[in-house]
C-alpha positions in Angstrom: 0.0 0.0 0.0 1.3 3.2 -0.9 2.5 6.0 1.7 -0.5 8.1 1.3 -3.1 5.8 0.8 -1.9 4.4 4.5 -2.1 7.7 6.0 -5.6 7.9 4.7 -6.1 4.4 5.8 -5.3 5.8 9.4 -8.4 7.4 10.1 -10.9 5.3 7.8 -14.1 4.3 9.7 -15.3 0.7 10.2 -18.7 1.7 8.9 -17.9 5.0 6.2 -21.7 5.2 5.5 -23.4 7.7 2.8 -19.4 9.3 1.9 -21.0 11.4 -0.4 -23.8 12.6 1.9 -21.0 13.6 4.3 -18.7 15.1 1.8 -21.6 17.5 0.3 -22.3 18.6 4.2 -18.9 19.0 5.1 -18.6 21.2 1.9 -21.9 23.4 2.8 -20.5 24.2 6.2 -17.0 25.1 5.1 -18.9 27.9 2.0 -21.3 28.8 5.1 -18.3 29.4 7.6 -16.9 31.4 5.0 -19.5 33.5 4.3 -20.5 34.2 7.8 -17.2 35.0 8.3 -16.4 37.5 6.5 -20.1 38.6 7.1 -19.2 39.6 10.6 -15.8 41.2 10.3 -17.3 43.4 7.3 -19.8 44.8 10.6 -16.8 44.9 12.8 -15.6 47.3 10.2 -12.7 45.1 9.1 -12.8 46.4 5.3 -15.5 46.6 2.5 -13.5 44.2 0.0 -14.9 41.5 3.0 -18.3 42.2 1.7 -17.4 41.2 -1.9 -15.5 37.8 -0.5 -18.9 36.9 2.1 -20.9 37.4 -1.5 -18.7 35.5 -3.6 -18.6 32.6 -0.6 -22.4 32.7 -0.4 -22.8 32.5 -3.8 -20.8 29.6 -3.7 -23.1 28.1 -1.1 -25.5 28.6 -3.2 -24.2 27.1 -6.4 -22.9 23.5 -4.6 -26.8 23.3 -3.9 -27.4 22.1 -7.7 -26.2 18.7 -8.5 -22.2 18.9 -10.6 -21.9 21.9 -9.8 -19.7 21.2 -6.4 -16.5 21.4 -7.6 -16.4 24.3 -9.6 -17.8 26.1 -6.1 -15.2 25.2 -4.2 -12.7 26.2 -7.3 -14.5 29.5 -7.1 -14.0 29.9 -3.3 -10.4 28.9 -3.7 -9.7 31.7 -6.0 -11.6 34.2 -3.6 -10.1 32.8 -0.8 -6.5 33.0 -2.2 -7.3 36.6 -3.1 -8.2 37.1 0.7 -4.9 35.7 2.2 -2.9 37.8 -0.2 -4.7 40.8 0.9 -4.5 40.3 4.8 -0.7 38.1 4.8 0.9 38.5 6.5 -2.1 39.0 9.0 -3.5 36.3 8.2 -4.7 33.8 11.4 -4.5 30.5 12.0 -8.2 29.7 11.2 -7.7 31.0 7.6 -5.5 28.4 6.9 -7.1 25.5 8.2 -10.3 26.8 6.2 -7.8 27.0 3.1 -6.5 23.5 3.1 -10.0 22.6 3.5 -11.2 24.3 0.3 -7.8 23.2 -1.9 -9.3 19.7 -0.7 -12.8 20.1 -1.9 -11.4 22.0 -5.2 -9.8 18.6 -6.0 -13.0 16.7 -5.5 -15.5 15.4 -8.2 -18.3 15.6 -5.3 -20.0 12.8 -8.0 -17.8 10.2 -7.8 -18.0 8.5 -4.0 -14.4 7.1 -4.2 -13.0 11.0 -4.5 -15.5 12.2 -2.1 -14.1 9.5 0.4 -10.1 10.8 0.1 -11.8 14.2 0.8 -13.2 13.2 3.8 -10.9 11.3 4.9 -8.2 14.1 4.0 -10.4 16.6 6.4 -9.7 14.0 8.9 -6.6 14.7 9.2 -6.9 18.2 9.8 -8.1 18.3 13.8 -5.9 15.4 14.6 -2.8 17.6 13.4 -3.8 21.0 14.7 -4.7 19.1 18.5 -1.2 17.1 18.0 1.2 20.2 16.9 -1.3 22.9 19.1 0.3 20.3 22.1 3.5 20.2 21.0 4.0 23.7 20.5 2.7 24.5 24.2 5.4 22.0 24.8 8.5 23.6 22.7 7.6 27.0 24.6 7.4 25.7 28.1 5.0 28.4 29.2 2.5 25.6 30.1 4.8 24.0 32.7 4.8 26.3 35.2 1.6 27.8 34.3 3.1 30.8 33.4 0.5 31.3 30.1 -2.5 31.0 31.8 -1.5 32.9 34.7 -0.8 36.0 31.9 -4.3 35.8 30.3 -5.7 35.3 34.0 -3.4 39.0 34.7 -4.4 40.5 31.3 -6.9 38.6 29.0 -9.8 39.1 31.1 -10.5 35.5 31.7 -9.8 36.1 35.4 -14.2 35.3 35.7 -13.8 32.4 34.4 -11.0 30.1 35.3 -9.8 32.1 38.6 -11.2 29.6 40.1 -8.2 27.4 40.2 -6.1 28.8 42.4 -6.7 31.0 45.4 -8.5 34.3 46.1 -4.7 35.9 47.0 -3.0 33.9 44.6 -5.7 35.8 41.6 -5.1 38.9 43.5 -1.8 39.1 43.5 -1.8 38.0 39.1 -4.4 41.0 38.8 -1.8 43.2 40.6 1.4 42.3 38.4 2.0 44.5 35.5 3.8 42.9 31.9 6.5 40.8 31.9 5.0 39.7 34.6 6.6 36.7 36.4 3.3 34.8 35.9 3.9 31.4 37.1 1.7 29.9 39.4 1.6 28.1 42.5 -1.6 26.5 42.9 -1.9 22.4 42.3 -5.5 22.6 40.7 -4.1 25.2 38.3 -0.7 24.2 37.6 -3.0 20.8 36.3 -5.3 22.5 34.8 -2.3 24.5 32.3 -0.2 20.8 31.8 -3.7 19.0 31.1 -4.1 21.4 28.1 -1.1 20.7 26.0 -1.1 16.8 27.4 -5.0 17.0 27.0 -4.3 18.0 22.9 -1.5 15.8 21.9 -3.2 12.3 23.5 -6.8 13.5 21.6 -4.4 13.6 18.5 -3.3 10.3 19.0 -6.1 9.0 20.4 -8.3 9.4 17.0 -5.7 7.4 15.0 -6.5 4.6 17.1 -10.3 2.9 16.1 -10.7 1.1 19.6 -10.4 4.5 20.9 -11.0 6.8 18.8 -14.7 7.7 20.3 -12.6 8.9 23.2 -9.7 11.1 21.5 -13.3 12.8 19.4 -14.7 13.4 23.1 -11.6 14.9 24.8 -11.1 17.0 21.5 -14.6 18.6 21.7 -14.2 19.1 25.4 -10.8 21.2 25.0 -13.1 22.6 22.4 -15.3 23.9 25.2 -12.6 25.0 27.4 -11.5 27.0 25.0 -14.7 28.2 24.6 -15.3 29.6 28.2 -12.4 32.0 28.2 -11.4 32.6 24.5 -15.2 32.7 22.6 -13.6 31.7 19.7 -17.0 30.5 18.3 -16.4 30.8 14.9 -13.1 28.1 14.9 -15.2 26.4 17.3 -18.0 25.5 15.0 -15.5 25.0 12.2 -13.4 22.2 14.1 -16.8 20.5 15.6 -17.9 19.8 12.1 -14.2 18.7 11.2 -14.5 16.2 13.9 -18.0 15.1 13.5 -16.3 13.5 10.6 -15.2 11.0 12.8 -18.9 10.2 13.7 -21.5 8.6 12.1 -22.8 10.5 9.0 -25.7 11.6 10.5 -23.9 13.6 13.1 -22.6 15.9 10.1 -26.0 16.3 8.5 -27.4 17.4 11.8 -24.5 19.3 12.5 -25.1 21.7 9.0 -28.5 23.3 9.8 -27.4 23.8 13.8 -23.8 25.3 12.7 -26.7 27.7 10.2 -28.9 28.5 12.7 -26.1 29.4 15.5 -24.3 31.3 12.6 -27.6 33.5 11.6 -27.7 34.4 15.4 -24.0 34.9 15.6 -24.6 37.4 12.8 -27.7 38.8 13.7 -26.0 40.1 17.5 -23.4 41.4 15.6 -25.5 43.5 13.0 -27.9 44.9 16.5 -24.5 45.5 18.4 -25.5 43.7 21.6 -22.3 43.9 23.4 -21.3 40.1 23.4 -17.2 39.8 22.6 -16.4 36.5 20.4 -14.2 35.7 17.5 
């Protein structure tokens, strides 16, 4: 068997079910998450060429509605979306690029044929497994996890104090709130000093976790909770929505066709707070 068709092999499901039901979903999202996207940093004031890319993406949506006409969507939102990362690199987050490997995926599919549509999927697959694996061992390489010395800085500065002070004590907080940047930020309290190692240990053992079938319910189940933490103090809700639907892959298909009208409803409201100005900070 040949190198890559072992990697894909890796994270192939017992049972695949309808492939091509799941690809088509998978696809949806990613043109929705696009749209909506941009949508909301065009009302944050982020640029009016974002209101030309949120059209272009929702046009896309719209187009991978009709039957063959998939592909050339997703070559469409390619285009636009390598337009966008010129524009904003070398600004350019994260999230943009896991969105961008997604689309160069789907842009080689032929959303027709169920064998392609499988390598897609199974390609996507891939994607939360190495962003839990290297976001661990990049916590790692920088050390700032060992001594709790990250968290206790967004604790000082990020205003996540509300949420996750809780783990150490009320003097311990206190005297965090009190020290101005550099800091030192390291912390002292057990429950916390867990809490910071858990994360990065937490990521990598999810990522390894969902290359193994036998448990590969539970590496899906510890990725979606770090998902959560994440969540509670960062209201990254946009990524999280994205990397839910990347790991509902790993479920049955049913999971991801649920997943596509929830992930539109919670994206119209999402968009909808953002357009009234209620004052509710996510990303």
């Amino acid at each position: 068997m040949p190198g890559p068709e072992r990697l894909l092999a890796l994270v192939a499901l017992d049972a695949e079910g309808d492939v091509r039901a799941r690809g088509l979903a998978l696809l949806r999202f990613l043109l929705l998450h696009l749209a909506v996207r941009d949508a909301i940093r065009l009302v944050d004031g982020q640029g009016d060429v974002r209101a030309v890319w949120a059209l272009v993406f929702a046009g896309c949506l719209l187009a991978s509605l009709r039957a063959g006409w998939q592909r050339p969507a997703a070559c469409v939102a390619l285009v636009v979306a390598t337009w966008k990362g010129a524009v904003l690199f070398p600004d350019s987050s994260n999230h943009f690029f896991l969105e961008y490997v997604c689309l160069l995926f789907a842009s080689l599919t032929r959303f027709d044929r169920e064998p392609e549509v499988g390598v897609f999927v199974r390609g996507v697959r891939w994607l939360p497994v190495l962003v839990f694996f290297w976001s661990g061992v990049n916590k790692a390489v920088y050390g700032t996890y060992f001594d709790g010395a990250y968290l206790g800085s967004i604790l000082a500065h990020g205003g996540f104090a509300g949420v996750f002070g809780w783990l150490m004590s009320g003097e311990e907080l206190s005297a965090l709130l009190a020290t101005p940047p550099p800091g030192p930020y390291a912390l002292t309290s057990p429950l916390a000093l867990a809490a910071a190692n858990g994360v990065w240990l937490g990521e990598i053992a999810a990522a390894v976790l969902m290359l193994v079938p036998r448990w590969r319910s539970l590496g899906v189940a510890a990725g979606v909770l770090l998902l959560a933490g994440i969540q509670l103090g960062a209201r990254e809700l946009l990524f999280g929505t994205l990397m839910l639907n990347l790991l509902a892959c790993f479920a049955p298909v049913a999971w991801s066709r649920r997943l596509l009208p929830a992930s539109a409803g919670f994206y119209a409201v999402l968009l909808a707070v953002r357009i009234a100005g209620v004052p509710w900070s996510f990303n």
